[in-house]
N, C-alpha and C positions, 0 to 999 in steps of 0.2 A: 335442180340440185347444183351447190355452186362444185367446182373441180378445185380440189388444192391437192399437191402431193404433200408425201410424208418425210418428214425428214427422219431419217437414220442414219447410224454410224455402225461401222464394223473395225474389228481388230483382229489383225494375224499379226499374231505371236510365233517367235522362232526360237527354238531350243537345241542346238545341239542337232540343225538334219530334219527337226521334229518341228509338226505344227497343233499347236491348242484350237480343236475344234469341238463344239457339244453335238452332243446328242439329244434331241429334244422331241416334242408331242408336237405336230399342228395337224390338224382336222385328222386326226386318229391314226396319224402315220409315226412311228421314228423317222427322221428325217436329222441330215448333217449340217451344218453350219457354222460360222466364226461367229464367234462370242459378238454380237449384235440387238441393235434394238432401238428406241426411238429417244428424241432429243428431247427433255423434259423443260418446261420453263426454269427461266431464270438459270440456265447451267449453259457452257461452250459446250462444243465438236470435241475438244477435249476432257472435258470433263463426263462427258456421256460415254464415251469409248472406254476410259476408267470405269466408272459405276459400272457399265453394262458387262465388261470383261470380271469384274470382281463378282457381280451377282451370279453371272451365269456360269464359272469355272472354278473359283471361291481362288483367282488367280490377282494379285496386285500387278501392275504391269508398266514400265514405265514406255510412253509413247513417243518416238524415236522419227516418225513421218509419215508423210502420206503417201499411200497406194494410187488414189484417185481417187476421183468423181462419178457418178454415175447414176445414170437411170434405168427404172426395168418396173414395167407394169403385171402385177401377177394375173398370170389368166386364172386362176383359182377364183378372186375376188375383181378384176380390172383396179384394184388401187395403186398409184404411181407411186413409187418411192426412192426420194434422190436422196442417195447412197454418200458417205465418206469413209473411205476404207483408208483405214491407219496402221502401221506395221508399228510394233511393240517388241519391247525382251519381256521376262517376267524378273521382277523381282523379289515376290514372297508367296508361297501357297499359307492362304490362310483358310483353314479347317471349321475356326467358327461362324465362320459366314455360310451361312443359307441359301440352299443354290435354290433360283427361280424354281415357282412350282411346275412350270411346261418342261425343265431341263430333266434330262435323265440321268445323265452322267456329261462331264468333261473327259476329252480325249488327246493323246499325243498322237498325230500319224505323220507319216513321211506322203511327200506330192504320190510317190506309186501306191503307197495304202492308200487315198486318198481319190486318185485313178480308181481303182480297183473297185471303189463304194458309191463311182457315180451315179449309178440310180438311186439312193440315200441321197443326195443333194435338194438341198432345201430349195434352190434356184441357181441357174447356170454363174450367178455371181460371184456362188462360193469357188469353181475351181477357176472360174476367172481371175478372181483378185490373186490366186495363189500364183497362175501361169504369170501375172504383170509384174507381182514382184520379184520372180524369180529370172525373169528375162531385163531387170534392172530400175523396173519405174519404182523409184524410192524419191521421194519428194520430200524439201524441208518444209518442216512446220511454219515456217518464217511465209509460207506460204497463205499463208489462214491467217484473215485480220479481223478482228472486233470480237471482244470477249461474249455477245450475249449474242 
């Protein structure tokens, strides 16, 4: 079997203190996460962080930089998946969008609510990318080159 990783993107959103994370279903757990998912042909880094933050928190979001890079193989499945984590504000909750069927609910929580629900963590990424932004790693977009 050949090896490729998966590419995916994530977005933390900052509100006011507050951070937009779901609630979601994998392998029959609730489990936490930042509005996340995989990179669909034909669409950028950017455009996938959009789509994936609107399907899963029914949240429009304008994307503001980059978090970082990253990789992290699940022991669950052994699949690699290198990560782009993107910092966002929101710009419009929109109601008629259909959240993902694995999603339960969208969430507001602050880094201590967020502490506090560590065993809910979908993979050590999620309060990672939270601690890097918050300790200042905010990266311009101008970083990321080639649309496709």
């Amino acid at each position: 079997m050949d090896w490729q990783p998966h590419v995916t993107v994530a977005t933390l959103v900052e509100n006011d203190g507050k951070f937009l994370f779901v609630e979601e279903i994998k392998n029959g757990q609730r489990v936490i996460n930042q509005p996340a998912g995989h990179l669909e042909q034909n669409e950028s880094l950017l455009e996938a962080a959009q789509r994936e933050t609107l399907e899963e928190t029914q949240w429009r979001v304008e994307i503001l930089g980059v978090v970082g890079f990253g990789l992290y193989t699940a022991p669950a499945n052994g699949v690699t998946y290198q990560r782009t984590s993107f910092f966002a504000r929101p710009v419009a909750f929109c109601p008629e969008q259909a959240l993902d069927s694995d999603i339960e609910q969208a969430i507001w929580l602050s880094y201590d609510e967020l502490k506090e629900r560590r065993a809910m963590l979908r993979s050590p990424l999620v309060l990672e990318c939270l601690e890097r932004y918050l300790s200042g790693h905010r990266y311009p977009l101008s970083m990321i080159y080639g649309t496709r």
